[in-house]
C-alpha positions in Angstrom: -2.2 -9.0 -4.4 -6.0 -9.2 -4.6 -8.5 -6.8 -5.4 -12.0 -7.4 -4.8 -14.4 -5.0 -5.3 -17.2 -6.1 -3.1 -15.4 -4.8 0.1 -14.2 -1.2 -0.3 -14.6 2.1 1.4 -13.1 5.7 0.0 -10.3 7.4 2.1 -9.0 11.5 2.2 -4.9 11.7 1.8 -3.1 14.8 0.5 -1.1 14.7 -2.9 1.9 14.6 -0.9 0.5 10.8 1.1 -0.6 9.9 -2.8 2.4 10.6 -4.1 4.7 8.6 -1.5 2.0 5.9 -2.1 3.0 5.9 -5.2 6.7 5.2 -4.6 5.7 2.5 -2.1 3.8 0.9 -5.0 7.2 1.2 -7.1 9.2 -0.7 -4.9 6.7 -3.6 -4.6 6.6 -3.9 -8.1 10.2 -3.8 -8.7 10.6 -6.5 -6.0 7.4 -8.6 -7.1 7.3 -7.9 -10.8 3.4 -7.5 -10.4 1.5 -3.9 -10.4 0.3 -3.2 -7.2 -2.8 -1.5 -5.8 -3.0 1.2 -3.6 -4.2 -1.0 -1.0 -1.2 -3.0 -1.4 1.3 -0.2 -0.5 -0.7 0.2 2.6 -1.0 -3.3 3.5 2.9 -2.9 3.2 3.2 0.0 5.1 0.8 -1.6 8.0 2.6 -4.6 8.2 5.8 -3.0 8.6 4.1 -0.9 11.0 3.0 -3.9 13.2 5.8 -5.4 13.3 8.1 -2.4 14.7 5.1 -2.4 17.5 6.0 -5.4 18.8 9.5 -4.5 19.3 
């Protein structure tokens, strides 16, 4: 998980997207043990994403 500050941009999402964010962020940190970033749930959700594209 990194975070660099040098290379962001500022997105819209309803409470409703922020809050499932937020659940995606639990389950990374339950399986990593690390606290994730916002950008890592999407990452997450992207890759997953990506990969069922393929398919």
């Amino acid at each position: 998980m990194e975070y660099a500050l040098k290379d962001v941009t500022t997105i819209r999402i309803t409470k409703s997207t922020h809050k499932d964010l937020l659940k995606v962020m639990g389950q990374i940190q339950a399986k990593s043990g690390e606290i994730p970033t916002l950008d890592d749930a999407l990452k997450e959700l992207l890759g997953n994403y990506k990969k069922k594209s393929r398919k």
